[in-house]
DRENBARO-577903 format. One record per residue (C-alpha): residue number from 1; residue in one letter; x, y, z. Coordinates in nm, 2 decimals. Example, Ala and Ser with C-alpha at 12.3 -4.5 7.8 and 13.67 -1.06 7.14 Angstrom:
  pos  code       u       v       w
    1     a    1.23   -0.45    0.78
    2     s    1.37   -0.11    0.71
***
This chain:
  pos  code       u       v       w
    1     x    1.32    1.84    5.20
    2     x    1.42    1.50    5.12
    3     x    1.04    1.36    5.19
    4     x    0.93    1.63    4.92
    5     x    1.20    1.47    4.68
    6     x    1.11    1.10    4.67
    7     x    0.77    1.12    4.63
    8     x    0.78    1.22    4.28
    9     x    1.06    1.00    4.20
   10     x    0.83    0.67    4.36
   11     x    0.55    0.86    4.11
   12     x    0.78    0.81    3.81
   13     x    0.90    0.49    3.90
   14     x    0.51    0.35    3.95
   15     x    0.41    0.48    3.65
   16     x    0.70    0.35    3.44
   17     x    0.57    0.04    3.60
   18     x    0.26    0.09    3.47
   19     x    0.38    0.15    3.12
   20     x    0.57   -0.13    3.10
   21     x    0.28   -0.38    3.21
   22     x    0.07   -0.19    2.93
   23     x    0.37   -0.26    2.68
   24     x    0.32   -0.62    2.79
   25     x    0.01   -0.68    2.76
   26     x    0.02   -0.47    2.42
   27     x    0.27   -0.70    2.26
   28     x    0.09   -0.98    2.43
   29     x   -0.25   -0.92    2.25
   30     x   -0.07   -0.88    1.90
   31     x    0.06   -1.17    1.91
   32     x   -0.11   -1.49    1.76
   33     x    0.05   -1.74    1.99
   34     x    0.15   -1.73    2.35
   35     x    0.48   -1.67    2.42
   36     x    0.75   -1.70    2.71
   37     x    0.90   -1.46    2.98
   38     x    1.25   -1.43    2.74
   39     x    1.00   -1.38    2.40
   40     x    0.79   -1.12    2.61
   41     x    1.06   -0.96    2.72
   42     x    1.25   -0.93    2.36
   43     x    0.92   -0.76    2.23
   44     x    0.91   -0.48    2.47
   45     x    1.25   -0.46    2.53
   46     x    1.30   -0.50    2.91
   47     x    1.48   -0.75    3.05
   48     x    1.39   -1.12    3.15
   49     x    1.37   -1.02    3.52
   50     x    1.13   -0.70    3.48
   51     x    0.94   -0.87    3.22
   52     x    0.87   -1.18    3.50
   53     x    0.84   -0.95    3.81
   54     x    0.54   -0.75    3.59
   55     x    0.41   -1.08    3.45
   56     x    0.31   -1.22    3.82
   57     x    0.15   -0.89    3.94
   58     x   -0.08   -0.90    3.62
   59     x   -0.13   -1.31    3.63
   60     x   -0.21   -1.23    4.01
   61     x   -0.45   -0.94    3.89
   62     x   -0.59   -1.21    3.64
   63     x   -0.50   -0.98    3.33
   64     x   -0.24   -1.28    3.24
   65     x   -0.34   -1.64    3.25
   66     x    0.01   -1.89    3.24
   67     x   -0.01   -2.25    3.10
   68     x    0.33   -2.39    3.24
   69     x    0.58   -2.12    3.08
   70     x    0.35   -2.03    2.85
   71     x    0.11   -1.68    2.88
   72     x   -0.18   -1.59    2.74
   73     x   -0.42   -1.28    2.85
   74     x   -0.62   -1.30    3.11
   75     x   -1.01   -1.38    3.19
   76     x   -1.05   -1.07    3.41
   77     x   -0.87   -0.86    3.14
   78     x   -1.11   -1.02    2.89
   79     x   -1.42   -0.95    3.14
   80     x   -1.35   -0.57    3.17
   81     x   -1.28   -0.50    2.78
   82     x   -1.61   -0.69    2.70
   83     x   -1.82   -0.38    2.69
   84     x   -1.52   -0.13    2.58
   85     x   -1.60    0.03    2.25
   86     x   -1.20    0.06    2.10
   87     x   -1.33    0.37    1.93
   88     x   -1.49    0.57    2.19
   89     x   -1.36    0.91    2.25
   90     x   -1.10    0.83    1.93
   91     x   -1.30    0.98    1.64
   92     x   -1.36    1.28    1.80
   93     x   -1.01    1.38    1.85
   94     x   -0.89    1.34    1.49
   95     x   -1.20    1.41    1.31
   96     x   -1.07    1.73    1.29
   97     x   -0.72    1.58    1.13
   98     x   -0.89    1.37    0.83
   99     x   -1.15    1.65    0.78
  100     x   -0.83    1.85    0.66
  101     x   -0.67    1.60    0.50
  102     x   -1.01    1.47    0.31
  103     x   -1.01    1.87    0.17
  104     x   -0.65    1.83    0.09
  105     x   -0.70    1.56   -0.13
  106     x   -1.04    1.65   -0.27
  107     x   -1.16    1.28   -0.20
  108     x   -1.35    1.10    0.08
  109     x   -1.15    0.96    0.34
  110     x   -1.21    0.68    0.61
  111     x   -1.00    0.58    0.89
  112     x   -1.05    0.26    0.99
  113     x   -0.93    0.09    1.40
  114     x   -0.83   -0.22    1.40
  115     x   -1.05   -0.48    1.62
  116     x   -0.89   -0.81    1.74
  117     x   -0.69   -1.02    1.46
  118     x   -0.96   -1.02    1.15
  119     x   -1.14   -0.71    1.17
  120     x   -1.15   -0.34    1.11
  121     x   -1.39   -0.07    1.25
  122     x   -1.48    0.27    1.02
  123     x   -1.44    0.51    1.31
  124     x   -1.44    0.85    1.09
  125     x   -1.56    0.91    0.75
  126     x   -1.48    1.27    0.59
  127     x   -1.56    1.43    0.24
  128     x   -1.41    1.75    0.13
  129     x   -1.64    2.04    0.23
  130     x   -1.60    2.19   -0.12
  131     x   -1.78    1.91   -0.28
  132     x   -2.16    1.90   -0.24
  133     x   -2.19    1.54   -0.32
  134     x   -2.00    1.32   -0.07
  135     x   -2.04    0.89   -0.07
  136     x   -2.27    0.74    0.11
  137     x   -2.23    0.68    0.49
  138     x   -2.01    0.40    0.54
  139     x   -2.03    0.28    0.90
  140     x   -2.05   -0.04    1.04
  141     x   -2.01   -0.16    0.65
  142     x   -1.79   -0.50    0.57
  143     x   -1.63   -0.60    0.30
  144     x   -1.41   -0.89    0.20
  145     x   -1.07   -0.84    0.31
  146     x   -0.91   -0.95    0.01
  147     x   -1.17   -0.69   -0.18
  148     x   -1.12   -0.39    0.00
  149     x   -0.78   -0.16    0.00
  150     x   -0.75   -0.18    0.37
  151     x   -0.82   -0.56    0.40
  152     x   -0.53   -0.61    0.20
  153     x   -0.33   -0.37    0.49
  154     x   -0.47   -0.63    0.72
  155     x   -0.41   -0.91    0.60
  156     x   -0.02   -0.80    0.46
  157     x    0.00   -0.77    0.88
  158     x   -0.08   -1.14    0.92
  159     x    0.09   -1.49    0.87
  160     x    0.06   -1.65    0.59
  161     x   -0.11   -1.90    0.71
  162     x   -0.33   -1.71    0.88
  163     x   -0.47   -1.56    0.53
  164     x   -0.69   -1.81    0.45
  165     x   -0.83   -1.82    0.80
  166     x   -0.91   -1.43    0.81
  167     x   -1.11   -1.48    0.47
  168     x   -1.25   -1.78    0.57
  169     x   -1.10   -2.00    0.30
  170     x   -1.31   -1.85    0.03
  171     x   -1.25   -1.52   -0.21
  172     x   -1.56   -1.43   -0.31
  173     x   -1.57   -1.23   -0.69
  174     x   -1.78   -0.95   -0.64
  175     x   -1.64   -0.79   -1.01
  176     x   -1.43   -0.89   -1.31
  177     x   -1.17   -0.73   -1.17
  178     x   -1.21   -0.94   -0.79
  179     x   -0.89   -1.15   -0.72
  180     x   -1.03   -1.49   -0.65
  181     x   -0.78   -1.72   -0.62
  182     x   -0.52   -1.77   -0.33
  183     x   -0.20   -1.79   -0.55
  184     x   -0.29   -1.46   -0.70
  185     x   -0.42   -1.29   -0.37
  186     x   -0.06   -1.42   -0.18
  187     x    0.11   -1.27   -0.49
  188     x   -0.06   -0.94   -0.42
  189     x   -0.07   -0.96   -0.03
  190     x    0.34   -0.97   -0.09
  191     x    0.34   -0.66   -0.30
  192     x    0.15   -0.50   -0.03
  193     x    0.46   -0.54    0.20
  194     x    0.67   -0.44    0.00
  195     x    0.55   -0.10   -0.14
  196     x    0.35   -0.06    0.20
  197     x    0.02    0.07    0.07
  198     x   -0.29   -0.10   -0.07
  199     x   -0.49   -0.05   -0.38
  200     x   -0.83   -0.16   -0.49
  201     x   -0.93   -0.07   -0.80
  202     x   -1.25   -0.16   -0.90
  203     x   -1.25   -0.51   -0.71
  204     x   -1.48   -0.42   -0.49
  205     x   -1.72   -0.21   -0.71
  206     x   -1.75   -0.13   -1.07
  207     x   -1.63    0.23   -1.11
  208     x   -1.51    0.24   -0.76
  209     x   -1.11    0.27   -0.69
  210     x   -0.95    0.30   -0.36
  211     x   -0.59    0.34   -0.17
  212     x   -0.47    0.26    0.17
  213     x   -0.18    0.36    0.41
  214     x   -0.14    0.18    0.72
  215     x   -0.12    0.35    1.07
  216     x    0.14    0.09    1.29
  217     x    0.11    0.07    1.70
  218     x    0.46    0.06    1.93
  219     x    0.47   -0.30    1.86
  220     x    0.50   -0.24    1.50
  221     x    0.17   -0.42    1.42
  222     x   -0.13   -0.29    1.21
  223     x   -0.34   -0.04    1.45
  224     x   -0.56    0.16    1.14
  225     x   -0.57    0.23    0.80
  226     x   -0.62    0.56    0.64
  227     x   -0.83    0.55    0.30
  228     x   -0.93    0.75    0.01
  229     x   -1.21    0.64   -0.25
  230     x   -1.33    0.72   -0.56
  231     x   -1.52    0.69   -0.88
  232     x   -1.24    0.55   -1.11
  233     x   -1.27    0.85   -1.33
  234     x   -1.15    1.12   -1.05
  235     x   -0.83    0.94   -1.11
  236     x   -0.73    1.03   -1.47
  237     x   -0.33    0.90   -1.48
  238     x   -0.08    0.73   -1.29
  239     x    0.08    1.09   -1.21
  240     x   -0.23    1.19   -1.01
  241     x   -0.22    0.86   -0.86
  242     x    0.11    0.89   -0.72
  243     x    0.00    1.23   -0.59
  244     x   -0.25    1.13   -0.38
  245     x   -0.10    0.84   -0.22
  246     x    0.20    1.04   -0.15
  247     x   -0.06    1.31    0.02
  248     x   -0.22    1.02    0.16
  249     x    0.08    0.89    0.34
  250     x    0.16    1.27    0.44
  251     x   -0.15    1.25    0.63
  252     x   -0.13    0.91    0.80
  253     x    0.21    1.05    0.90
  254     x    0.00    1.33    1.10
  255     x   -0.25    1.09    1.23
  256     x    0.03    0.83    1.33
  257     x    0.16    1.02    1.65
  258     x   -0.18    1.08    1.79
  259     x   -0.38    0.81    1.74
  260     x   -0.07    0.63    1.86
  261     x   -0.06    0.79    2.17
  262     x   -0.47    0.79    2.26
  263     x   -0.49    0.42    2.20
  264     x   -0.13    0.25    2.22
***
């Protein structure tokens, strides 16, 4: 009997193991900078001596490289991810999810995975199925972050400093209505945080408005954005408005836990 009893608890206690390498390597990757065993350690929550026992095992597995005290990730971790799509086998599991929600709120919807520090993927685009006439396919489109409602949730997630980098030190004005200047666009960016959605309305394109809610990973970084867009005219007053991002958030809300837990 007592053979039959430890095996499960070793099971549990290797794949809490596991778990918290992943949580590692996790808070590793969203981090701009490398960091120490003690900074590590505070962003996952486990103590200096876990957070160093796991740190050898994946520096010995090459998934972390250290510089001195310093780690970074690891070439054999970057080797293996190369070829890894971050969306593949995602989309199909909450199509289903914005589908509902696109109905719900009578516009098209995108949801958009974040990829490395700069860059977001459209993984699922949905129109209500009561509207014959739905936008035009939207994938593997990019637009200027500073532009485009959930560039503005990306780059609220970064630095300051790091702003200028992601838009590579130019705003392009693609409309009237375009912010084009860094002053304004930091102005904006801060607003963003604060009310913790993001609005373009008709920066991008004339007659064109959208809204973004952001989806946030375990390390409380940006992980995807949920959108809505729509001729400026589907929006006729600030009532509606608040309607639909309130629905909006509803439904990130729904997405949150699962997308969460397939890719975090």
């Amino acid at each position: 009997m007592a053979e039959t009893e430890t095996k499960p608890s070793a099971g549990v206690a290797a794949n809490r193991s596991v778990s918290r390498a992943i949580s590692i390597l996790r808070a590793m990757a969203a981090s701009p900078n490398p960091m120490n065993v003690t900074e590590i350690g505070l962003k996952v929550g486990l103590p200096r001596a876990t957070t160093f026992r796991l740190l050898v095992t994946l520096e010995e597995e090459g998934f972390v490289d250290r510089q001195e005290t310093l780690y970074t990730l690891g070439w054999d971790l970057a080797r293996i991810a190369q070829d890894v799509d971050p969306s593949s086998g995602l989309a199909s599991r909450v199509q289903g999810t914005v589908a509902e929600i696109a109905d719900e709120l009578g516009e098209t919807l995108t949801l958009s995975l974040r990829r490395g520090r700069y860059d977001l993927d459209l993984i699922v685009q949905e129109s209500p199925r009561a509207i014959g006439v739905t936008m035009s396919d939207m994938h593997g489109m990019r637009w200027p972050l500073h532009a485009a409602a959930t560039g503005k949730l990306l780059l609220a997630d970064l630095d300051n400093d790091e702003i200028k980098v992601a838009t590579n030190n130019k705003l392009e004005k693609l409309t009237s209505a375009t912010i084009s200047t860094y002053p304004a666009l930091m102005k904006h960016i801060e607003t963003v945080r604060e009310q913790g959605w993001a609005s373009t309305i008709e920066e991008l394109e004339e007659g064109i408005i959208s809204f973004a809610v952001p989806i946030y990973g375990k390390t409380g970084h940006l992980l995807a954005t949920l959108a809505y867009i729509a001729p400026r005219l589907n929006i006729g007053s600030v009532s509606v408005e608040e309607e639909k991002i309130e629905a909006l958030k509803e439904g990130a809300q729904r997405l949150t836990q699962r997308i969460v837990s397939l890719v975090n």
